[in-house]
C-alpha positions as a Markdown table, in Angstrom:
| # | Residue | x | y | z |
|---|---|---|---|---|
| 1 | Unk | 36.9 | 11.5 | -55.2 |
| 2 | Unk | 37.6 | 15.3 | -54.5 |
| 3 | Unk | 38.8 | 16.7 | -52.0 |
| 4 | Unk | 35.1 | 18.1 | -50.6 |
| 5 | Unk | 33.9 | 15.0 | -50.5 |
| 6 | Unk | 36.6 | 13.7 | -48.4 |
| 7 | Unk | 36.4 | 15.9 | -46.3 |
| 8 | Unk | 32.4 | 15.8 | -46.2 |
| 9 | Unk | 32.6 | 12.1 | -45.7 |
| 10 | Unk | 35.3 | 12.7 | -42.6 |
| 11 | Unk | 32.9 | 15.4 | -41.0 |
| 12 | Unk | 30.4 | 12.7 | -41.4 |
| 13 | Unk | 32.5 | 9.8 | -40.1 |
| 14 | Unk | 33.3 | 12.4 | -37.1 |
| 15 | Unk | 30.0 | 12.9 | -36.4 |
| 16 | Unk | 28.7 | 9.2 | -36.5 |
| 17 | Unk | 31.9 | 8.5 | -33.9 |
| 18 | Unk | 30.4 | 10.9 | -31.6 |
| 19 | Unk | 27.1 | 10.5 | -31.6 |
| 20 | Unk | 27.9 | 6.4 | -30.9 |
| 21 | Unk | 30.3 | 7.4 | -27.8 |
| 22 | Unk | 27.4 | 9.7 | -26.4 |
| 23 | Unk | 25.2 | 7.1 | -27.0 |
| 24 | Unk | 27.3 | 4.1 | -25.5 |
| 25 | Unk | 27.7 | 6.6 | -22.4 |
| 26 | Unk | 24.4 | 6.9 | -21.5 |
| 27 | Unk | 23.7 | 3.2 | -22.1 |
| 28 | Unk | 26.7 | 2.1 | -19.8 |
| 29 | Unk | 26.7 | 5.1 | -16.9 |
| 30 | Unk | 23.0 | 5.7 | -17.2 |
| 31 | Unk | 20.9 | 5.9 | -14.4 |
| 32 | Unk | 18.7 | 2.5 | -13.5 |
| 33 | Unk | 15.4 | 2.9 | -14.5 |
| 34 | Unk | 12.7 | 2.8 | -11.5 |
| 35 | Unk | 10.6 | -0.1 | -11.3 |
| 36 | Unk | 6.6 | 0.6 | -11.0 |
| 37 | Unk | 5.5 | -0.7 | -7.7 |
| 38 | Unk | 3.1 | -3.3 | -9.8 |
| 39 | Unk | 6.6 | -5.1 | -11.3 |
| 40 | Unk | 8.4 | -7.1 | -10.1 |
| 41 | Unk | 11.9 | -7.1 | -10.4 |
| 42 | Unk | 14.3 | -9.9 | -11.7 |
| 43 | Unk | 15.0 | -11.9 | -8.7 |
| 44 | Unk | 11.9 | -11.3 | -6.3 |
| 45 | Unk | 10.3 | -14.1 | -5.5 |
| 46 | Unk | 6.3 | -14.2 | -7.0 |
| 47 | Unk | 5.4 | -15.7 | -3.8 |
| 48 | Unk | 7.4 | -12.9 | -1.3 |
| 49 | Unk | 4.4 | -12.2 | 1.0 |
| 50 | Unk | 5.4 | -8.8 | 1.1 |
| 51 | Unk | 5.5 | -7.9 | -2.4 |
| 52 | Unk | 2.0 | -6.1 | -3.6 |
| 53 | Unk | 0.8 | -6.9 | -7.2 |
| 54 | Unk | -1.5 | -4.6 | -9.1 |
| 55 | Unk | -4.8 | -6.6 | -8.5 |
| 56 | Unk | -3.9 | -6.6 | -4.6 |
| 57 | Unk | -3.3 | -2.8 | -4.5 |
| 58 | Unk | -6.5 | -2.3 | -7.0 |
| 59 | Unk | -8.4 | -4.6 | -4.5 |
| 60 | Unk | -7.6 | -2.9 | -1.6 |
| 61 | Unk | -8.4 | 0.6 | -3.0 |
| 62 | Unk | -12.2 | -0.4 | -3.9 |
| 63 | Unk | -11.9 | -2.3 | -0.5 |
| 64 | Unk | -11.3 | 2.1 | 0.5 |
| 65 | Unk | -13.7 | 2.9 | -1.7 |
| 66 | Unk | -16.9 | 1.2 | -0.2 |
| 67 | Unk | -15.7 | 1.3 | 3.3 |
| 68 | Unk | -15.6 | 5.4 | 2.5 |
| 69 | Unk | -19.0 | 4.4 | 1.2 |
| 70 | Unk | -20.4 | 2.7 | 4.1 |
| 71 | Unk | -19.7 | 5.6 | 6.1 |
| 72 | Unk | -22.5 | 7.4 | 4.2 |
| 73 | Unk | -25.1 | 8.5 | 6.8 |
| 74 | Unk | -28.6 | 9.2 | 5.2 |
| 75 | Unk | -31.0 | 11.1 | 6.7 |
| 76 | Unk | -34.3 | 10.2 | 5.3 |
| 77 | Unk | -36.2 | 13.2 | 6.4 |
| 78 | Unk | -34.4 | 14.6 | 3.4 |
| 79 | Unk | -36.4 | 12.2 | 1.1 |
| 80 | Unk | -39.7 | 13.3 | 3.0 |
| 81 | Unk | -38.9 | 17.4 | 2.0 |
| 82 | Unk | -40.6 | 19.4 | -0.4 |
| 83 | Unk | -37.7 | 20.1 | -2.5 |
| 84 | Unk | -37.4 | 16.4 | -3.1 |
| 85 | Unk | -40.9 | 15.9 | -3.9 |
| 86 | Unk | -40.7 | 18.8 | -6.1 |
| 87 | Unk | -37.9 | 16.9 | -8.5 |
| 88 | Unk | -39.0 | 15.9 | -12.1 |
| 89 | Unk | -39.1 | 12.0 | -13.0 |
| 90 | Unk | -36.6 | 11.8 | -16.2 |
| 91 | Unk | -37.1 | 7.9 | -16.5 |
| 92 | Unk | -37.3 | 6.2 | -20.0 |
| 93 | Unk | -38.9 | 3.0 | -20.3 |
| 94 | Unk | -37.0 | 0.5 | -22.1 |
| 95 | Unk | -38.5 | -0.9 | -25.0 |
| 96 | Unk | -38.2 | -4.7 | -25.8 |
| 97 | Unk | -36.1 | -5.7 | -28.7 |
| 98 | Unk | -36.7 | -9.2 | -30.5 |
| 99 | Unk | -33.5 | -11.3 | -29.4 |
| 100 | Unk | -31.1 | -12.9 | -32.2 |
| 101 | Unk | -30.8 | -16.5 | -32.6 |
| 102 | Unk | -30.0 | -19.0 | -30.2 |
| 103 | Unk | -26.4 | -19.6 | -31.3 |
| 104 | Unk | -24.9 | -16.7 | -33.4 |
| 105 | Unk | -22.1 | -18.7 | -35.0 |
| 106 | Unk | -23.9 | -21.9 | -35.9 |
| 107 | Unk | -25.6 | -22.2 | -39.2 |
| 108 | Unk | -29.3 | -20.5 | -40.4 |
């Protein structure tokens, strides 16, 4: 070995040593990652009555959703207008298709 490549393995070896003590820094005296509501985190109980899952929050947003819904007031005089009658009919009949077998995966 020359004495550049010493020293090129040293800068290298330097280099390595750093990068590992920045990196063991941040993995020691990082902060704590948040935990998404939905989780639960080690130690909670799965049956804590006060702990929301994701199916009970998505549950009690459509829950929002067609109460918000419900609220709806029609007034029907506005199917009865003019303007209403006046609206094209875009609807496509649907053509029957001949239906596959009985059971797809057993034999022909």
């Amino acid at each position: 070995m020359n004495f550049d490549s010493k020293k090129a393995v040293n800068i290298l070896m330097g280099l390595v040593v750093v990068a590992g003590l920045i990196l063991g820094y941040f993995f020691l005296f990082g902060g704590e990652d948040e935990i998404a509501p939905s989780s639960i985190a080690p130690g909670e109980d799965f049956n804590d009555p006060g702990l929301i899952t994701g199916a009970q929050l998505n549950t009690t947003y459509v829950t929002f959703l067609i109460n918000e819904i419900s609220n709806i007031k029609l007034d029907r005089r506005n199917l009865e207008s003019e303007a209403f009658k006046a609206l094209d009919d875009f609807t496509i009949p649907i053509v029957p298709e001949p239906i596959g077998v009985d059971i797809p995966f057993g034999r022909l």
